[in-house]
C-alpha positions in Angstrom: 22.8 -2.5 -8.1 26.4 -3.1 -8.3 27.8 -4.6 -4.4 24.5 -5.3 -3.2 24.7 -9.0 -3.6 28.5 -10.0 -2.6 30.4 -13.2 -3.0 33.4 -14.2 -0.4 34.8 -17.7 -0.8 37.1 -19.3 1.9 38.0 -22.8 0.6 34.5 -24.8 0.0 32.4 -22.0 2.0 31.0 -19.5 0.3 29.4 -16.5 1.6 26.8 -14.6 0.0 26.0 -10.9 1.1 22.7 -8.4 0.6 24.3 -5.4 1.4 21.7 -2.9 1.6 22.2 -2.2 5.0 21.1 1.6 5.0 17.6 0.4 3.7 17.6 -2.6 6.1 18.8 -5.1 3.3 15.9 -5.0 1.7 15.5 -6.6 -2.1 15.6 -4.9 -5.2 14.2 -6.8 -8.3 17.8 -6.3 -9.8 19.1 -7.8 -6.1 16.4 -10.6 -6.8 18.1 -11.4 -9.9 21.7 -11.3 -8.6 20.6 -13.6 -5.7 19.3 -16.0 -8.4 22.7 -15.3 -11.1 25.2 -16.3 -8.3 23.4 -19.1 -6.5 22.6 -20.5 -10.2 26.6 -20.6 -10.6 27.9 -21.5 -7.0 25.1 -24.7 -7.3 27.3 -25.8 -10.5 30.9 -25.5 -8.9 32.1 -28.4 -7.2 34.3 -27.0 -5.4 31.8 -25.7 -3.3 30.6 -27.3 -0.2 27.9 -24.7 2.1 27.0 -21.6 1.3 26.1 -18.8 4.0 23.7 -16.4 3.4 23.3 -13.0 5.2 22.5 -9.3 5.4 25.1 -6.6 6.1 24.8 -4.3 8.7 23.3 -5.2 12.3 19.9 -4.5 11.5 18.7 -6.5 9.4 18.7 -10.2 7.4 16.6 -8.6 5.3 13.2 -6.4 5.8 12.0 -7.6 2.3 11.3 -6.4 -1.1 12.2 -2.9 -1.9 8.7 -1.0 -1.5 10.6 1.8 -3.8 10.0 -0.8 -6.3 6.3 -1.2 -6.1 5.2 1.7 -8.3 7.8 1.2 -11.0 7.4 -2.7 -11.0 4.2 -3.8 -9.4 1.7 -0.9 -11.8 -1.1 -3.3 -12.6 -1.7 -7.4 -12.9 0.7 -8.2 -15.7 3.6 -6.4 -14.3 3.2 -8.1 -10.8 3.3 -11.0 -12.7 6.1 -10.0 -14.7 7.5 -8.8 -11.1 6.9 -11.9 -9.1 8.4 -14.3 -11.9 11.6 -12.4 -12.1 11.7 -12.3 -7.9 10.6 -16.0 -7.2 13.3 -17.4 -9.8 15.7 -15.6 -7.5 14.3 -17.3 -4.2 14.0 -20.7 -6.4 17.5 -20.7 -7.2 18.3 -20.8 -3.1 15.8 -23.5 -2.6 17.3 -25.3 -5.6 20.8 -25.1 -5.2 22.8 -28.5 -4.8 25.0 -27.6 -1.9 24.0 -27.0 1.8 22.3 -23.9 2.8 22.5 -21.7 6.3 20.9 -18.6 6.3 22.6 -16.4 9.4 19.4 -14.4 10.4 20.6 -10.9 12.8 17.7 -8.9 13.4 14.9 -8.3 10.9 13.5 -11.0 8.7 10.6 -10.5 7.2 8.5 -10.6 4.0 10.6 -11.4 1.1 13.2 -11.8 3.5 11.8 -14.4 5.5 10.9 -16.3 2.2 14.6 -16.2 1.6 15.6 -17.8 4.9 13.0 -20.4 4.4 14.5 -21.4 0.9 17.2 -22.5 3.2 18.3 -25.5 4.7 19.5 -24.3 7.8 18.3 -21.1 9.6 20.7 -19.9 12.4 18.8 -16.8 14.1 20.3 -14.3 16.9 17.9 -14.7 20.0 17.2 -10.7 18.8 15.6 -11.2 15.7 12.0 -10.5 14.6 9.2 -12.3 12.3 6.9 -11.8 10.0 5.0 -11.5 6.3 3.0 -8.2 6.9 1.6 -7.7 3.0 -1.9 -7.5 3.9 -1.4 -4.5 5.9 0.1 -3.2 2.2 -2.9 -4.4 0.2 -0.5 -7.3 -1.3 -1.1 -11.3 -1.6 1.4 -13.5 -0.8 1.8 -15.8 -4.2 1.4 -19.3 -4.0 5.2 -20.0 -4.4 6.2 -17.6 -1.8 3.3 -19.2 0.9 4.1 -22.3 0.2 8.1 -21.7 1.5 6.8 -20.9 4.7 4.0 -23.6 5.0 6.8 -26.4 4.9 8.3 -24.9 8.2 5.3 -24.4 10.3 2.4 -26.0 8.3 -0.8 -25.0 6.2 -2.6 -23.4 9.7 0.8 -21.7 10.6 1.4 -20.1 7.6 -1.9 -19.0 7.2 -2.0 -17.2 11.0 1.5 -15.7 9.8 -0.5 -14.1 7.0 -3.5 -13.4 8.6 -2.6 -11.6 11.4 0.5 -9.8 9.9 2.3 -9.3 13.0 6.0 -9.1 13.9 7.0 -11.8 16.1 10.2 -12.6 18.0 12.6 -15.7 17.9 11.4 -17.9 20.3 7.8 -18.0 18.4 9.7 -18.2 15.2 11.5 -21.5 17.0 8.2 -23.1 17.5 7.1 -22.4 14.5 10.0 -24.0 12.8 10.9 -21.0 10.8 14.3 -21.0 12.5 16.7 -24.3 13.1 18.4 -22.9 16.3 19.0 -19.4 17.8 22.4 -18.0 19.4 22.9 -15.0 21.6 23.8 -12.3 18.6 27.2 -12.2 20.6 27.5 -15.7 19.0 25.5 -15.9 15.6 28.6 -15.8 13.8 30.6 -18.6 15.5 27.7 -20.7 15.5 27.1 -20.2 11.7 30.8 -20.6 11.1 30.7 -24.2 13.0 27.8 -25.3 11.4 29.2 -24.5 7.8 32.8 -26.2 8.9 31.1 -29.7 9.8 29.3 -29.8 6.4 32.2 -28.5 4.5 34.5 -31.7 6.1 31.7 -33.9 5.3 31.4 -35.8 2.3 30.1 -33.5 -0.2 28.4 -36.0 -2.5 26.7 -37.3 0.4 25.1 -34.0 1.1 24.0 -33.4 -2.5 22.2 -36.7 -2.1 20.7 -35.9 0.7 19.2 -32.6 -0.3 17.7 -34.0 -3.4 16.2 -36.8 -1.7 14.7 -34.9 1.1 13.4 -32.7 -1.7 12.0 -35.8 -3.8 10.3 -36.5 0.1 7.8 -33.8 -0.8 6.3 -35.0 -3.6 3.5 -37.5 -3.0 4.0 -39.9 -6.5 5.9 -43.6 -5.5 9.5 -43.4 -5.9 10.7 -45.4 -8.7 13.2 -48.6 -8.4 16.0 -46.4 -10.1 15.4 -43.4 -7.5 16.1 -46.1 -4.6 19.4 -47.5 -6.3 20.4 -44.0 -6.3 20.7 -44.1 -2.5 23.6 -47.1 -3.0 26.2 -45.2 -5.8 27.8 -44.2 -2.5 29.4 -46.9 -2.0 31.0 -46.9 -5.7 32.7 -43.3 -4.5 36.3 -43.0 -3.3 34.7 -40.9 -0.5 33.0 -44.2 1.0 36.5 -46.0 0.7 38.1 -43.0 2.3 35.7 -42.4 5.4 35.6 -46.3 5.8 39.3 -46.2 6.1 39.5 -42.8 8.6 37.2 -44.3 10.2 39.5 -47.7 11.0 42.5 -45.5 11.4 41.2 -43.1 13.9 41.5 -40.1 11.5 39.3 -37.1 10.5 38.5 -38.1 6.9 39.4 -36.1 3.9 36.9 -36.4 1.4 37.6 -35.1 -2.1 33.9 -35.3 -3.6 34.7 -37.8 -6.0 
């Protein structure tokens, strides 16, 4: 397992790495576990602003869970379920995680792999890349954590023809469908992801933490409370408001300090 999930950092972007690239990047349960290990401790470091995730190689994203693994790890009902807990914690800690997410998608993304692009916030796909959850044609279910990921991009009925049909699709479908944000000539995948994580990394990184957790409160359907609206106001008690009030008056790029 060791160096198939890397960590770069570069000042408040960090970059995370499934380096499989020989076997397409595709997931391990021990690669599951490392996704969910170093996204649990980049989502409590602060000095972290965006955090990229990618496959190695030119292949592949990632072509999904490690089909070696089925035999040792999916041999029955109780160790699937022992399987999927250990591999959905890994995806939940993506979704989870406080800072900004852009997954840079190059060539294959499917199955498990397209559940770990959909964790994220941002998807930035080469015009090259292809689609698709084929487990039926394996016999396999898609849980209902895993389904419900790609249902919040491109619906209940979306999802469901995904599934149902099983087919590998390319990125101007996956654009309709919402499973990708934008896509870039390969050429330019990794400028385009590079911009995208500098503008969040100047912004104000409070602000951004807010922002995910409120879109993510969004999804639930109970009445927000009168202390989850005030929330949306301790902005304004931040030396980051006083800061980009000021740069903003000055004429200057602001330098926010997260405080």
């Amino acid at each position: 397992m060791d160096g198939e999930i890397l960590l770069d950092r570069n000042g408040h972007i960090a970059t995370v790495t499934m380096n499989r690239p020989a076997k397409l990047n595709a997931l391990t349960m021990g690669m599951y576990e490392e996704l969910g290990r170093v996204f649990h401790q980049l989502s409590v470091d602060d000095t972290i602003r965006v955090i990229i995730i990618k496959g190695a190689g030119e292949r592949a994203f990632c072509s999904g869970s490690d089909i070696g693994d089925f035999d040792a790890n999916r041999s029955g009902i109780e160790q699937a379920k022992e399987y999927a807990s250990r591999t959905n914690a890994g995806i939940q800690a993506i979704q989870e995680c406080r800072h900004p997410t852009i997954a840079a998608i190059a060539g294959i993304c499917i199955g498990g792999g397209l559940e770990v692009a959909a964790a994220c916030d941002i998807r930035i796909a080469s015009d090259d890349s292809r689609f698709g959850i084929p487990a039926n044609k394996l016999g396999l279910t898609v849980a209902y954590e895993e389904l419900q990921l790609i249902a919040e991009l491109a619906g209940r009925r979306g999802a469901l023809e995904i599934v149902l049909e099983g087919r590998i699709f390319g990125v101007d479908e996956a654009l309709r469908r919402n499973l990708v944000s934008r896509t870039v000539p390969r050429a330019e995948l990794d400028r385009a992801v590079a911009d995208a994580a500098a503008r969040i990394a100047a912004a104000a990184p409070l602000v951004n933490r807010w922002h995910k957790a409120f879109a993510r409160r969004l999804a639930h359907p109970t009445p927000l409370t009168e202390a989850e609206l005030d929330v949306a106001y301790e902005c304004y008690a931040t030396a980051d408001y006083a800061e980009g009030a000021s740069a903003f008056v000055e004429k200057r790029p602001p330098e926010f300090t997260g405080r």
